[in-house]
C-alpha positions as CSV (number, residue, x, y, z in Angstrom):
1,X,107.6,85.7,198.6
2,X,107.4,82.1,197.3
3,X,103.7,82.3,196.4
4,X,104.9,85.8,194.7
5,X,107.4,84.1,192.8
6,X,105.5,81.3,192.0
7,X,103.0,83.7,190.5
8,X,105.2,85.3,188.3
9,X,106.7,82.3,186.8
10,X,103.3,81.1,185.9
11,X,102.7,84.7,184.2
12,X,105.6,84.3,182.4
13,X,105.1,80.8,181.1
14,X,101.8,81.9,180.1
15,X,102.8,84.8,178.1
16,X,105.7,82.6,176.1
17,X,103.0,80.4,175.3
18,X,100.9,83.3,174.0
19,X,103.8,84.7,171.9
20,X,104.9,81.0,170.0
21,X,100.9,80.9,169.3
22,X,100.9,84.0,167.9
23,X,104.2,83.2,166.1
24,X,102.5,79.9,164.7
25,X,99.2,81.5,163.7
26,X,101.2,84.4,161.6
27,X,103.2,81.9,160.0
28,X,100.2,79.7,158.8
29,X,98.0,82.9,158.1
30,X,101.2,84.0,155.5
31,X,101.3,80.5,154.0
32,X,97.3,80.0,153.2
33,X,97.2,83.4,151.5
34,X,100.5,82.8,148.8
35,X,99.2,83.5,145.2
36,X,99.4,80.8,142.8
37,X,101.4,81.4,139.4
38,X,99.7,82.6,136.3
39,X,99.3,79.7,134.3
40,X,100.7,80.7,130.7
41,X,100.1,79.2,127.1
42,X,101.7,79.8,123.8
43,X,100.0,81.9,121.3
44,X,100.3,82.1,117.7
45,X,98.9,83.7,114.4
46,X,97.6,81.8,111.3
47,X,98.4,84.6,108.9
48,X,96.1,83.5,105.0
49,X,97.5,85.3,101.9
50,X,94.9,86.8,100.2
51,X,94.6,88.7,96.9
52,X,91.4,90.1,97.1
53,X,88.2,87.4,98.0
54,X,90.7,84.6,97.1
55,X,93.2,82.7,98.9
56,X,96.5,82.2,97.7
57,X,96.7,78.5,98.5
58,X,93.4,77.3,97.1
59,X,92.6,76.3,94.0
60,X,89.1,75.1,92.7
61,X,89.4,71.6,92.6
62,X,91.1,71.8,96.4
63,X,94.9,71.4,95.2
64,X,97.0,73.9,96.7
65,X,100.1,76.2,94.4
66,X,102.5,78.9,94.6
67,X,101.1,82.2,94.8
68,X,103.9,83.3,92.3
69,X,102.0,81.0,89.8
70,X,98.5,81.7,91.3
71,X,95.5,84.8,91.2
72,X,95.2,87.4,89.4
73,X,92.6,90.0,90.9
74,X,90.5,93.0,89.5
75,X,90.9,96.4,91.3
76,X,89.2,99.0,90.6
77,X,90.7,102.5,89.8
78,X,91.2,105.3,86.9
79,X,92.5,103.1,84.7
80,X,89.4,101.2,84.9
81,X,90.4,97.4,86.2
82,X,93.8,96.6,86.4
83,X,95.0,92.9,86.6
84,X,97.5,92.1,89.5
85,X,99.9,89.4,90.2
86,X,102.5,89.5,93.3
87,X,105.5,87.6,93.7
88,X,106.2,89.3,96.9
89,X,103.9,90.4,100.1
90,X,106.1,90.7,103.1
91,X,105.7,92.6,106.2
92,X,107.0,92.8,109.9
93,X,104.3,92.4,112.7
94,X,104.7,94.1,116.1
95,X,104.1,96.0,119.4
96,X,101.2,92.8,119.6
97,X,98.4,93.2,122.4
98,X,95.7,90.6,123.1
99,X,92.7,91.7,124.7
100,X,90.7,89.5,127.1
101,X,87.3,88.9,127.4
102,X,88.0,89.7,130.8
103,X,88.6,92.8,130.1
104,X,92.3,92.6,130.8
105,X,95.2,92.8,128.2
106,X,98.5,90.8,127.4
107,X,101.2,93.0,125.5
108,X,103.9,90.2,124.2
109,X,107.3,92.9,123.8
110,X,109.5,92.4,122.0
111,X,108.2,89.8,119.6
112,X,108.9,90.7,115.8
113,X,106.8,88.6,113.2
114,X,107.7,88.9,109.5
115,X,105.1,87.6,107.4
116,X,105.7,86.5,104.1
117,X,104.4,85.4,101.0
118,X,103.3,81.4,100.5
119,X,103.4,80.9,104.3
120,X,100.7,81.2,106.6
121,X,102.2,79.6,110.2
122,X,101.7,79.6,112.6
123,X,103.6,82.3,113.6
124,X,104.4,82.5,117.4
125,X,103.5,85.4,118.8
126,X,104.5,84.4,122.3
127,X,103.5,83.6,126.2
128,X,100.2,85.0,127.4
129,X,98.1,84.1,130.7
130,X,95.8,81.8,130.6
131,X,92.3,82.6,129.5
132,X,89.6,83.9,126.4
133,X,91.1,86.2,123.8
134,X,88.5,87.7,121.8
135,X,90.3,90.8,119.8
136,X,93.9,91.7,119.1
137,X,96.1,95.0,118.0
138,X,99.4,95.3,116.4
139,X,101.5,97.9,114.4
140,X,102.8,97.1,110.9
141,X,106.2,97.8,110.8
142,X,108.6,98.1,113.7
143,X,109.7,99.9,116.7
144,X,112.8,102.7,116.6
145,X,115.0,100.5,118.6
146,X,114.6,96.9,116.1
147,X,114.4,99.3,113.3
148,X,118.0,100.8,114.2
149,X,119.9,97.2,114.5
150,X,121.6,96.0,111.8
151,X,121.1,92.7,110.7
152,X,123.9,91.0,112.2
153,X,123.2,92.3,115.3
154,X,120.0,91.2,116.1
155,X,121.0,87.6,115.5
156,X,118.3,87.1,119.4
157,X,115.6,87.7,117.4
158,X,114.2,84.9,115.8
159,X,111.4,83.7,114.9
160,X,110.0,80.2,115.3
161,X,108.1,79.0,112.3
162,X,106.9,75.4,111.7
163,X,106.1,75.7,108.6
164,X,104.6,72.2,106.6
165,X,105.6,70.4,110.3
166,X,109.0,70.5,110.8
167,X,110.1,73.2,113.0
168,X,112.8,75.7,111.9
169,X,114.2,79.4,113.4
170,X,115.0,82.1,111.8
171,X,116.2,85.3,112.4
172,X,113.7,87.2,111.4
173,X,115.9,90.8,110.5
174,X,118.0,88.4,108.4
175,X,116.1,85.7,107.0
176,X,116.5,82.8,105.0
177,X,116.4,83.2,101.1
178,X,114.2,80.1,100.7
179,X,111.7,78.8,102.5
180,X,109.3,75.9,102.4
181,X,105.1,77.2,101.8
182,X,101.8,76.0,103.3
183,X,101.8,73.1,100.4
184,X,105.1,72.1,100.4
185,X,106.6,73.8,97.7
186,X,110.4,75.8,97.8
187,X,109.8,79.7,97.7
188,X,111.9,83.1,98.4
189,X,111.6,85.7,101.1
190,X,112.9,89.2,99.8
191,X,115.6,90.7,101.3
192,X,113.9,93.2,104.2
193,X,117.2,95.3,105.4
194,X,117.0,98.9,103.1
195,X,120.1,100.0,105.0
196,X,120.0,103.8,103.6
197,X,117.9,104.5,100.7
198,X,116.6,108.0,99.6
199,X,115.7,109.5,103.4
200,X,114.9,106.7,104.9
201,X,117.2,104.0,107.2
202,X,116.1,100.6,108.4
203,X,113.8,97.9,107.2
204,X,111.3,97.9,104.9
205,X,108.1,97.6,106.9
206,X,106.6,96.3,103.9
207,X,107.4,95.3,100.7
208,X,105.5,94.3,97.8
209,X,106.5,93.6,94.5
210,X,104.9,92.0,90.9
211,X,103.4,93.1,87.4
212,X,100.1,94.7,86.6
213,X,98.9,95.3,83.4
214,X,97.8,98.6,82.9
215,X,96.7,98.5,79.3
216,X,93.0,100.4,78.8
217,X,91.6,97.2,77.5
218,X,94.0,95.0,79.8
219,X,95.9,93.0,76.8
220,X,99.0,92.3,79.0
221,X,101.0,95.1,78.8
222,X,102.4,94.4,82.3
223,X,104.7,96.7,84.0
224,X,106.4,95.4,87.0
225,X,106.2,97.2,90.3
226,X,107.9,97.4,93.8
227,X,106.6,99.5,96.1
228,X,108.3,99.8,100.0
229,X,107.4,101.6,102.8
230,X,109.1,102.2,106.1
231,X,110.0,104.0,108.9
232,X,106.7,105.4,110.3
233,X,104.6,101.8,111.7
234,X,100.7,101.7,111.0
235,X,98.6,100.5,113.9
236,X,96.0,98.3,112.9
237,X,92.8,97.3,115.9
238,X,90.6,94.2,115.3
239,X,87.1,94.6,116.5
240,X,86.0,91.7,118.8
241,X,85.5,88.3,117.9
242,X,82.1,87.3,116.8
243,X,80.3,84.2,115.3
244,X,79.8,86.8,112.2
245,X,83.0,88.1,112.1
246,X,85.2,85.0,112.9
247,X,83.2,82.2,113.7
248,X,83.8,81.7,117.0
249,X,83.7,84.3,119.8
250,X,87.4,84.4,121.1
251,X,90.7,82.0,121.0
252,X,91.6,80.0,124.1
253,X,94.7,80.3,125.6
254,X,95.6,77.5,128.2
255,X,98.8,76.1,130.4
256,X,98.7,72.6,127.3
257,X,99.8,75.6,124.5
258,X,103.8,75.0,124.1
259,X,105.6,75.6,121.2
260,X,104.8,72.6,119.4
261,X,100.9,73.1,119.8
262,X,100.2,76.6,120.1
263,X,96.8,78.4,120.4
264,X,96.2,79.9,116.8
265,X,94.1,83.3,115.8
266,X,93.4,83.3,112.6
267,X,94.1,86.4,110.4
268,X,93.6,86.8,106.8
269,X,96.3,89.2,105.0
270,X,94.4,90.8,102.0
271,X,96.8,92.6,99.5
272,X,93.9,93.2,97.6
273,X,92.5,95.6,100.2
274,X,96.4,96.7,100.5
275,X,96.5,97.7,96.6
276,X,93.1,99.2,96.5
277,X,92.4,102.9,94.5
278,X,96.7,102.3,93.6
279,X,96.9,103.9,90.3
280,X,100.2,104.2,89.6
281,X,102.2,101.4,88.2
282,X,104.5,103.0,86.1
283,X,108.0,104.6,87.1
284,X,108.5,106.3,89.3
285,X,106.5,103.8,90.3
286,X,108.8,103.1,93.6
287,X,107.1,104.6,96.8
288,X,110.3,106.8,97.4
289,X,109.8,108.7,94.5
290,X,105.7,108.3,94.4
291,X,104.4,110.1,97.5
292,X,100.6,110.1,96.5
293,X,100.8,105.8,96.1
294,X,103.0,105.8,99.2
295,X,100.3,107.7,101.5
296,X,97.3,105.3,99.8
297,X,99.4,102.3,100.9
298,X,99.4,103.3,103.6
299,X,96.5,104.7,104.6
300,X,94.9,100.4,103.5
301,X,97.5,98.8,105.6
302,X,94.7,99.1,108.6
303,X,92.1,97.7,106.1
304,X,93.9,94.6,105.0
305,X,93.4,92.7,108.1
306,X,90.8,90.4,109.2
307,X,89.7,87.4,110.8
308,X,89.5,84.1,109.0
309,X,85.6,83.0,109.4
């Protein structure tokens, strides 16, 4: 009986021993196998004004001006060539996805960009993982929900602009009524909020306003012009980065890329693209009361957008 016992106490011992190994080995197995966080990095867009081939900032000999005082551009329709000047080219940026080289996708939600005249960012898109982004999609305009807010009441979403290097946040649904441009110089940011006008409520999703002279033999008989569209968005799809297309083949996003010193794509904004085959300038020359320009506005929003080379 004593060897018996003996026996069984040495079977026992042997199979807590087994169990605590077991125990251990789980435990370390668990540990090795934790994933790592996704590193994340700070994206932005460079968004260039653009009135047809020329950019609003530039002039010949290098100096930069306001676009208010700036281009005039040719394009083309019945009227034969009709000289343009803007003095305002704003619209809200949203629903933003940037596609991988991976193959995978980063949707930043909830992110609302208003891009205006004068001032080309960068505008902070948001946090993305880590990693090679070669093409990006958006909608111009914005969702039902932001689109149903009044102004006051959306006083979360701002938008962080640094402008000419001092960094300043605004809500973008109520903005500022002056702002500071790419060269320094004071500027104005139309009013966006439509509130109810005709059938529509909300925001303009864009708004662009100036003069164009629509004279046969274009002596400056300039009417002025404000044409608005809103409610339905516009989704625009950028092709893939190339050395053609953008001069590089994709924007890298890394765990350096705060706030302060985002990661940039470069975009160029071209209302002459946006204006193109408009024939009417004259009233009704609002896009409320005008829906053959409305639908050609819309139908270049897509068209307006590509990457800076």
């Amino acid at each position: 009986m004593k060897t018996l016992k003996t026996l069984s106490n040495i079977t026992l011992s042997v199979l807590v021993v087994f169990f605590f190994s077991c125990k251990k080995k789980d435990s370390s197995t668990s540990n090795s196998t934790t994933t790592p966080p996704t590193p994340m990095g700070v994206i932005s867009f460079h968004l260039h004004t653009n009135i047809s081939t020329n950019e609003d900032s530039i002039m010949p000999n290098g100096y930069g001006f306001q676009i208010q005082d700036s281009i005039f551009t040719n394009i083309p329709n019945s009227l034969g060539y009709v000289n343009i000047k803007l003095d305002t080219a704003q619209l809200y940026i949203s629903n933003i996805v940037f596609h991988n080289t991976n193959g995978s996708t980063a949707t930043v939600s909830g992110q609302y960009i208003l891009k205006y005249i004068g001032a080309e960012g960068p505008y902070i898109v948001g946090s993305v993982p880590a990693g090679n982004y070669n093409s990006v999609s958006f909608n111009v305009g914005l969702d039902a929900m932001a689109n149903g807010m009044t102004p006051g009441s959306m006083n979360t979403a701002n938008q962080v602009f640094p402008g000419s290097g001092t960094g300043t946040t605004f809500n973008v649904f109520n903005p500022p009524a002056t702002f500071t441009n790419s060269v320094g110089d004071a500027g104005t940011i139309a009013p966006m909020w439509a509130g109810t006008w005709s059938s529509n409520t909300g925001y303009y999703f864009i708004n662009v306003q100036g003069f164009a002279d629509t004279s046969a033999l274009q002596t400056g008989q300039y009417n002025h012009f404000s044409f608005q569209l809103s409610n339905t968005s516009v989704a625009v799809s950028l092709p893939a980065q190339t050395m053609a297309n953008a001069g590089q083949n994709y924007v890298t996003v890394s765990n350096t890329n705060d706030v302060s010193n985002p990661a940039e794509m470069h975009l160029i904004c071209d209302y002459g693209q946006l204006m193109k085959g408009i024939t009417s300038f004259k009233a009704p020359y609002n896009t409320t009361a005008n829906a053959t320009t409305a639908a050609a506005i819309r139908n270049n929003v897509a068209n307006m957008f590509y990457y800076e080379h």
